[in-house]
Phi, psi and omega in degrees: 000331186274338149333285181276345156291339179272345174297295188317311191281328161309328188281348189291300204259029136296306176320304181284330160287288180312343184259348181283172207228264201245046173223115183300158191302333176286348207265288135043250192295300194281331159331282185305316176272355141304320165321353205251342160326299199265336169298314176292005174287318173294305208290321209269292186319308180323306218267350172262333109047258163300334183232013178055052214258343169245110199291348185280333190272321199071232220260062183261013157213185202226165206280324154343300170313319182311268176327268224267037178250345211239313207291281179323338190273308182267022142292316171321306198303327153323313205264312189293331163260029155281323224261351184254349209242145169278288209269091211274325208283312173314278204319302193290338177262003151306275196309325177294309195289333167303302182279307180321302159358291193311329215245288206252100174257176207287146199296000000 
């Protein structure tokens, strides 16, 4: 499974390279990981949303909604570190085994 997900994230920001017009490769980098700003801003709206926390919107989204702003999010995060790391899929399964390490110790 993690296999093809870092493939998927690669063709998005193949995608996402070919669609840039007038933005330098640091301008680039720094865009995508500000997106990830902004997708959780959609996590946080869904999840206020889901619980009906805004009395004026009430209950105007659903916890589905919730999962896929959190999907949307770490996809982002992905894409954004496809996009500053050659090899993103090491660096993040570095960085997972570290904090797991870090948490859980070893048996």
């Amino acid at each position: 499974m993690a296999e093809r997900a870092w493939e998927q994230v690669g063709r998005l920001r193949k995608w996402l390279d070919a669609e840039v017009t007038d933005a330098s490769p640091a301008d680039v980098r720094l865009l995508r990981v500000l997106k990830i700003g902004e997708e959780y801003g959609e996590v946080a709206e869904a999840l206020h949303g889901a619980l009906g926390a805004n009395p004026r919107k009430g209950r105007s989204h659903s916890w589905t909604d919730v999962e896929k702003e959190l999907v949307d999010t770490i996809v982002t995060a992905m894409v954004a570190l496809d996009t500053i790391t050659p090899d993103a899929r090491h660096a993040f399964e570095e960085r997972l085994d570290a904090l797991v390490d870090r948490v859980i110790p070893a048996p």
